[in-house]
N, C-alpha and C positions, 0 to 999 in steps of 0.2 A: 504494500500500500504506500502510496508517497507522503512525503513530509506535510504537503500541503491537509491532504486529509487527516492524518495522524492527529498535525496540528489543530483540526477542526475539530473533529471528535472531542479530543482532550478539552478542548478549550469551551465544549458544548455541557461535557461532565463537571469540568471545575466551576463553571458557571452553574449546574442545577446543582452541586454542591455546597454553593455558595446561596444561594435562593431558597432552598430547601428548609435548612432553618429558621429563616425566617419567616415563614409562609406557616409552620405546623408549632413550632414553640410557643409562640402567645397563646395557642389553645391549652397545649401544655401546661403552661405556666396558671393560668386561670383556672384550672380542673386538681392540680397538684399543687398542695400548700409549699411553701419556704421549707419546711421538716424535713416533707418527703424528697423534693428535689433534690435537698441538701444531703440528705442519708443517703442518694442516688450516688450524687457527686463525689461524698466521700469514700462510699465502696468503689466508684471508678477507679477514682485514684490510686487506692490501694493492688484493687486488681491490677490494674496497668503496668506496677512494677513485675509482677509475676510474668504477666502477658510480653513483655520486655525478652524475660529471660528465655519464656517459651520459644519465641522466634529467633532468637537469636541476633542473625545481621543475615540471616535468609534471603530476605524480602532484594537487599540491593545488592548485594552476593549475589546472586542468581541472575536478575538482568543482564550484572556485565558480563557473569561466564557463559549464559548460554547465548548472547547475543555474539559472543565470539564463536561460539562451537556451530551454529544453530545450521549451517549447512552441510554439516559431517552427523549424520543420524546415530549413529554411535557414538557418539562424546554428547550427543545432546541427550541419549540415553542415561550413560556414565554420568551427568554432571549432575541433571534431573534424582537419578535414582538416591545420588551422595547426598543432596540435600533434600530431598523429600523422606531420607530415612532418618537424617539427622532431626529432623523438624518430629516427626512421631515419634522419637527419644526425648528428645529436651520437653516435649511440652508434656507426657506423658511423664514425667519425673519431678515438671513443675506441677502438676496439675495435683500429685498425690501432697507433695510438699503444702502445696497451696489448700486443699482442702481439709490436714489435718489442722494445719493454724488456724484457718475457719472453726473448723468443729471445736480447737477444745482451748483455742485464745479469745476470741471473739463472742464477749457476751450477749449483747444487745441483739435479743431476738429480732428485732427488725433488719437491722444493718447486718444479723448473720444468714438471715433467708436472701436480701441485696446479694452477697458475695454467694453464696449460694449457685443462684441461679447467673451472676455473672461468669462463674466459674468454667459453665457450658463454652463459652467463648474459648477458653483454651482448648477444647476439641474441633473447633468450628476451624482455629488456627492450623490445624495439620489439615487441612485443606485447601487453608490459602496458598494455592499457588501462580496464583495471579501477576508474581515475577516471573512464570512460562510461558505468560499470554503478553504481558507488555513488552517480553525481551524479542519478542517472535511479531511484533508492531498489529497484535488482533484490538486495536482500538476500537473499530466499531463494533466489535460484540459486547467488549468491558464499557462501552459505553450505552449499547442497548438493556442489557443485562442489568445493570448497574440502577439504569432508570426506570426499571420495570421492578425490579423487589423493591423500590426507596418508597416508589407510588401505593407499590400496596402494604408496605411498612406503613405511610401514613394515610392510609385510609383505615387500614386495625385502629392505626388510632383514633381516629375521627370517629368511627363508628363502636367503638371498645370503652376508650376512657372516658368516663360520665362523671368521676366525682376523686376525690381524695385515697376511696377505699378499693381505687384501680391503681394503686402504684405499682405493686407487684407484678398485674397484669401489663403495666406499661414496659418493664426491664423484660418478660417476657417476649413483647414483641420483639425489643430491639435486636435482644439473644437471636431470636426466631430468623429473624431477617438476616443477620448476618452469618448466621449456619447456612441458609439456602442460598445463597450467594456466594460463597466460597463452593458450597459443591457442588452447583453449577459451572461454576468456572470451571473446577476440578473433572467433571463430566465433560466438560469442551475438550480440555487437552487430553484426558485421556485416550484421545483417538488416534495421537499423536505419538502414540508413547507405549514402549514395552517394561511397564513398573514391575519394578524386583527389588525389595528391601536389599541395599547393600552400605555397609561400613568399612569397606577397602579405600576407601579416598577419606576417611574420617583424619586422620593426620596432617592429612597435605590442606584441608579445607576449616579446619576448627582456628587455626591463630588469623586469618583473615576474617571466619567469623567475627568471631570476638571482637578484632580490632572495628570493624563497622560496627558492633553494638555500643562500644565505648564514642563511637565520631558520633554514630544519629544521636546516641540519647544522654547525651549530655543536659542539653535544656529541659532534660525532667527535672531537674537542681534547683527550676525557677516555679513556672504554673503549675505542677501536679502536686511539686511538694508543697505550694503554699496552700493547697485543698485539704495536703494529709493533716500541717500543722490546725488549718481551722479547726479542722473534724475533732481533733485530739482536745485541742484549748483551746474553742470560741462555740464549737456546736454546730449543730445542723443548718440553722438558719443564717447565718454567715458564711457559711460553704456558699449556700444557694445565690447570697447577694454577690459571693463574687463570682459564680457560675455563670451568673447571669450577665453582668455587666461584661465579662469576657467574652462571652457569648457573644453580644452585640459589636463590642471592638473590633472582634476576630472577623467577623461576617465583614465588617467596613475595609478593616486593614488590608483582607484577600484579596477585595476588589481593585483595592489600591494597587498593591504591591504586583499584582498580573503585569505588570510595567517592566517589573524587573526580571522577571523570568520570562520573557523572551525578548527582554535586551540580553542571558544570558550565551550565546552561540555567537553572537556579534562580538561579544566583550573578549569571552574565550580564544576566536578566531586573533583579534587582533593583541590581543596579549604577549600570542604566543609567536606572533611574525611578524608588526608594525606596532611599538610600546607606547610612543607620541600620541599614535591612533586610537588606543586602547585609554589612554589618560583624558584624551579629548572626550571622547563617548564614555567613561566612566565621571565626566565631568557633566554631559550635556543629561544621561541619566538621573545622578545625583539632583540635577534643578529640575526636574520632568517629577518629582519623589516629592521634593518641598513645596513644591507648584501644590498639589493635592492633599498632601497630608499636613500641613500648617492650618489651613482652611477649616480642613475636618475636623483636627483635633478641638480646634476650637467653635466649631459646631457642637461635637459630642458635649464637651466640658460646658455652654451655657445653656444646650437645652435638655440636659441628660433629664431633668424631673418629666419634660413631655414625651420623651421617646420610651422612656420606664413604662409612663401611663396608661400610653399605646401597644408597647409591646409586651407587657407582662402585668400590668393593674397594680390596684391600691394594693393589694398584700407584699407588695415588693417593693412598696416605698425607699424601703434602707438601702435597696443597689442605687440608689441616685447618688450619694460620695463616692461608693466605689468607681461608679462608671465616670465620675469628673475624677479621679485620679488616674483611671484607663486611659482617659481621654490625652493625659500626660504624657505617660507611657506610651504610647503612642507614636510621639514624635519619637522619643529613646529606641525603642527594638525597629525603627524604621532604619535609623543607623546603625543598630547594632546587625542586621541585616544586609544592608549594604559591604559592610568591612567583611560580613561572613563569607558571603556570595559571592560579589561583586569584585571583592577585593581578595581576601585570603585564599579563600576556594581555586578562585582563577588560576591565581598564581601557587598553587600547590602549596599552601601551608597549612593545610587540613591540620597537621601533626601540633602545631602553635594552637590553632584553633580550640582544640581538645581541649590543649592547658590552661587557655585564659579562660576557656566556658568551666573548668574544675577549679582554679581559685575564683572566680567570682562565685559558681554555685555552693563552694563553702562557706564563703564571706555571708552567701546570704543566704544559710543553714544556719551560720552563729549570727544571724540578725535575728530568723526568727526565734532560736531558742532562747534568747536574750531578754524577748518580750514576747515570749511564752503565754506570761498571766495576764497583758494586757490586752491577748490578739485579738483583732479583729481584721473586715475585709478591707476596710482602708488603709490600715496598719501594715499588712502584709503587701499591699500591693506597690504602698509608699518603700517600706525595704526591699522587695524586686527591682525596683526601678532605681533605685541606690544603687544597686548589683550589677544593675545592665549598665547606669553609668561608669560604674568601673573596668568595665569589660569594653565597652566603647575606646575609653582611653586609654587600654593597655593595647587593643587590637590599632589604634591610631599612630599611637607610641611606635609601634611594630612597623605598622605601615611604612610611618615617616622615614625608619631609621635604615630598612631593609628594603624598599621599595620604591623610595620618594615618592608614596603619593600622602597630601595632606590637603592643601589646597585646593583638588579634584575632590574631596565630599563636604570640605567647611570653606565652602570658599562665602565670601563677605556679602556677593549678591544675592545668595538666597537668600537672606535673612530681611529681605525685601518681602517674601510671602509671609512671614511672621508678622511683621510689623504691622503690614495690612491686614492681616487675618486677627491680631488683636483688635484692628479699631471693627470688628463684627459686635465686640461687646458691649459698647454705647447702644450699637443699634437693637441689639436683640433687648435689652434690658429695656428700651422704649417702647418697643414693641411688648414687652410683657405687661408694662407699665397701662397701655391703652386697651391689651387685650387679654382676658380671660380663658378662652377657649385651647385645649391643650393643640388640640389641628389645626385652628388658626394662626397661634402663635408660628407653629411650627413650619407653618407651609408660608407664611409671610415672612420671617427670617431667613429659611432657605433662597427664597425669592431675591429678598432686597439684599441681602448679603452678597450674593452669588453676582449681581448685578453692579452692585457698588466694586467687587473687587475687579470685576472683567474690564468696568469703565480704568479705572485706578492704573490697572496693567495696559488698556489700551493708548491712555496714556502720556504712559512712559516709554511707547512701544519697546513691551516685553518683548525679551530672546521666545518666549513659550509660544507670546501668541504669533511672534514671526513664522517660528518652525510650523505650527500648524494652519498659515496662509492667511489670519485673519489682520498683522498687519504684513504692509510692504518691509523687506530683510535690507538691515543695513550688514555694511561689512563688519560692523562694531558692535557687537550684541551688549543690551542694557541689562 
């Protein structure tokens, strides 16, 4: 299949993956108190660290081996069988692990039926094999597939959940859906494939494991463990307020950052055989990033009480601070992002990368244990973001000293969409001032804001709005 379709497919699923929760969660959220979401959230977390081990580094292990072997059917055989046997070991070894700690650590009959039935998911996992189907470019089935269990995932829900005393029934769905979708997938490729449990490549294949489980999940250091800490010292419903708030970020930040993942092939490309070229476009990136995300951030942070309103009701009042501290954060993991991606990744310092995500993810493991008895979701989210600024400036540091790049992602003109995206605050507080209604505010801010900043940039004819035609291009970008 060609790049072009690949690209579309992909770009068709990250988008209903992106729309998806937003479209079924306020139902959610309305029908499931703060408790239960929160008891949801915290057995996630918990699980996820198991679910970690289960997989191992499977998932992006297996793209690149078998996207190298994949036209010798015998090594795509061999590569297939070493990790699909390894993956029914590991998760099979977590799974027993994981369910005695359940049964006889975990008291809270509620939060131990949660783990429970998320447990099922570590079976669901020895059938993901969906690094067989993406290494092998089957995007439009992982994207038909994909859109067809998500839909009737959430129509169980729509038709299932009625009240508070469906929460179990709601973890059931999710379980359900992601079992039948891994073995589907699993049924596609087996057609492809002559499976035989083997452990002859277990040697040659376990220390690259590994080492990919330590590169991906590093950043569990920051968001999952600051769910494990609520659950422990703040409770259910502070889990929920920052589930929630994340929730919404996350949805926004995706949309955003789609910008940067596929500036990535360009960035790579010239990195690796024109560096001038590679700094200029990791320059013109970096202001395409501030261009939108300054705006936002500062959307989210002064209407977060109306978007709460709308997207999850009065019982969730208390995510309104969390989600104006998100909204901060924000800007932070937008850069910290960039250096990851844009900058380290390209230029093969993955191995750096690791270490600065492991001393900031301690640094902010002893923030939260520090203030343990005080936590809460604003509290936790204010020390993440302490965390990531230090990882920002070490991975900067890095940059400067081994790369000279510095001035390609803080250069002094962006700080031109900040400033105008600050004076959004005068406006929208006038507009709250005259107006009452959570949709009216909301849809007349977006409006007049949006408007003032496009005039503002017009201008000054912005470099942004040159590049995308709406002013005439001087040789001297502003």
């Amino acid at each position: 299949m060609g790049l072009v379709k690949n690209f579309a497919y992909k770009s068709i699923l990250n988008f209903f993956s992106m729309i998806l929760p937003i479209l079924v969660m306020p139902y959610v959220y309305r029908k499931l108190s703060p408790n239960s979401i929160g008891m949801i959230e915290y057995g996630t977390s918990l699980f996820t660290y198991f679910s970690i081990f289960g997989m191992l580094g499977i998932y992006n292990y297996g793209i690149r081996e078998i996207s190298r072997v994949r036209n010798v059917q015998s090594e795509v055989n061999r590569v297939f069988n070493a990790l699909f046997s390894i993956g029914i070991l590991s998760n099979l070894c977590v799974a027993i692990g994981y369910y005695l700690l359940v049964l006889f650590a975990v008291h809270d009959t509620t939060l131990k039926t949660i783990l429970f039935l998320l447990g099922i998911n570590l079976m669901a996992n020895i059938f993901n094999i969906e690094w067989f189907n993406e290494a092998n470019e089957e995007f439009k089935f992982i994207t038909i597939k994909s859109i067809i269990v998500r839909c009737l995932s959430v129509l169980a829900i729509f038709l299932l959940i009625e009240n508070n005393n469906d929460t179990y029934l709601y973890v059931i769905i999710t379980v359900i859906a992601l079992l039948i979708n891994n073995i589907v997938s699993f049924i596609y490729a087996k057609k492809r494939l002559v499976i035989q449990f083997s452990f002859q490549s277990f040697t040659k294949v376990i220390t690259p494991l590994l080492w990919i489980l330590v590169l991906n999940n590093t950043f569990i250091l920051y968001g999952n463990l600051d769910k494990t800490f609520l659950g422990i010292y703040a409770g259910e419903a502070e889990v929920a307020y920052y589930s929630v708030a994340n929730k919404i970020m996350t949805a926004i930040y995706t949309s955003v950052m789609v910008l940067m993942y596929v500036s990535y092939p360009k960035l790579s490309f010239y990195a690796q055989n024109d560096y001038v070229s590679y700094k200029r476009e990791l320059s013109k990136m970096v202001r395409y990033t501030s261009f939108l995300v300054m705006p936002i951030s500062v959307f989210l942070y002064m209407l977060s009480k109306e978007i709460i309103l709308l997207f999850a009701g009065e019982q969730y009042i208390g995510t309104i601070q969390p989600l104006r501290f998100f909204a901060i954060y924000m800007i932070i993991t937008s850069f910290t992002s960039i250096f990851n991606h844009q900058v380290m990744l390209i230029n093969r310092r993955e191995k750096k990368t690791v270490l600065f995500c492991l001393i900031c993810g301690i640094i902010n493991s002893i923030g939260l244990l520090i203030f343990r008895d005080t936590l809460n979701s604003s509290l936790v989210i204010l020390i993440t973001t302490l965390s990531e600024c230090i990882l920002v400036g070490l991975m900067a540091f890095y940059a400067y000293k081994k790369m000279g790049i510095l001035s390609e992602v803080f250069a002094f003109c962006n700080l031109k969409y900040l400033i105008l995206s600050l004076a959004f605050i005068p406006i929208i507080l006038l507009i709250k001032y005259v107006f009452i209604n959570s949709v009216i505010v909301l849809l007349l801010s977006i409006l007049i804001c949006i408007l003032f900043y496009f005039i503002m940039l017009y201008s000054c004819k912005d470099f942004i709005l040159q590049q995308i035609g709406l002013v005439e291009q001087k040789n001297v970008a502003i």
